[in-house]
C-alpha positions as CSV (number, residue, x, y, z in Angstrom):
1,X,31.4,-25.3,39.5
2,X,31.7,-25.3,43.3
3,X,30.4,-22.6,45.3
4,X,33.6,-19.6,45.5
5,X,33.3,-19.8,41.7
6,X,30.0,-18.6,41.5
7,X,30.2,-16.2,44.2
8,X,32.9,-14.7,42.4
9,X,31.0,-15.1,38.5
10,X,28.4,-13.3,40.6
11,X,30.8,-10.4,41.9
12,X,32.4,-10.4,38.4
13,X,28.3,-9.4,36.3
14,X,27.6,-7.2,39.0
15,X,31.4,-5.2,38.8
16,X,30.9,-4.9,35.4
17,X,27.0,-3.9,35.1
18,X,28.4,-1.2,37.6
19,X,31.1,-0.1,35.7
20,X,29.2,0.2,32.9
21,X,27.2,2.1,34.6
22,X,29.0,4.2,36.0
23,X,31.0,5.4,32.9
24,X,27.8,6.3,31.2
25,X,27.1,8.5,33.8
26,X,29.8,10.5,33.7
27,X,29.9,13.6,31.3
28,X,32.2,14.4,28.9
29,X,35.6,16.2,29.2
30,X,34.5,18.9,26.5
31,X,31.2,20.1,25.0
32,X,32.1,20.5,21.5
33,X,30.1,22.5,19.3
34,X,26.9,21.7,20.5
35,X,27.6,23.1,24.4
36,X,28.7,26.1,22.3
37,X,25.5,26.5,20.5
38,X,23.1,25.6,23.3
39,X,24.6,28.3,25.4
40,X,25.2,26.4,28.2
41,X,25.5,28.6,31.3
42,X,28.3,28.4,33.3
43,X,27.9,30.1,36.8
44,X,30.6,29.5,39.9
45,X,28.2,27.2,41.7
46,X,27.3,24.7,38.8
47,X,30.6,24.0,37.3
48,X,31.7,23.0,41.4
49,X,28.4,21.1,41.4
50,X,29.7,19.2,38.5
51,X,33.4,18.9,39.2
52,X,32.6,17.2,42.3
53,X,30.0,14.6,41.3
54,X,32.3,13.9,38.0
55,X,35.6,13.5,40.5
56,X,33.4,11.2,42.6
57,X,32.4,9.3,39.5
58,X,36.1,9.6,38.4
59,X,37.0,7.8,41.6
60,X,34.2,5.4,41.6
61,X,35.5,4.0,38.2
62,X,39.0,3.6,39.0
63,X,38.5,1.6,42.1
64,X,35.1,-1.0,40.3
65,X,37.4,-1.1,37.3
66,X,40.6,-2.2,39.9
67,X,38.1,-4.8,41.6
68,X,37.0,-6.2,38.5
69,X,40.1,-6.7,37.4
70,X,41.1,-8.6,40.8
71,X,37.5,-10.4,40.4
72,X,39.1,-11.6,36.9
73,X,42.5,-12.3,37.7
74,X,40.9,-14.2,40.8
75,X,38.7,-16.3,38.9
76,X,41.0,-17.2,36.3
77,X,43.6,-18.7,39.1
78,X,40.5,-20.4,40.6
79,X,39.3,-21.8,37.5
80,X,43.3,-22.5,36.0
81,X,43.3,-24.7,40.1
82,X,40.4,-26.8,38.7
């Protein structure tokens, strides 16, 4: 393995740690039963609050998952070269 292949095996764990990460952050689209239950309160200023950070994370996935996917298609040309 020469050098530009590991930097980009490198890039490649740390896109997908971060993706992985990322996604479990992120809560889900619908409560179910159990939001129902628990009475979760929903004032003005906390569903913004939470819109915002899940559109961020939202954003943040699309764009690690399109740069792993570049990272993978990258090393696969690299490694197809060799």
């Amino acid at each position: 393995m020469d050098t530009t292949s590991i930097v980009f095996v490198v890039l490649q764990v740390l896109a997908s740690l971060f993706l992985i990460a990322v996604v479990l952050l992120q809560s889900g689209k619908r409560s179910g039963l159990s939001g129902a239950i628990a009475g979760v309160a929903d004032t003005f200023m906390a569903k913004n609050k939470a819109r915002s950070f899940d559109a961020r994370l939202t954003k943040m996935t699309k764009w690690v998952a399109i740069g792993f996917i570049v990272v993978t298609l990258a090393l696969n040309i690299l490694s197809k070269s060799m």
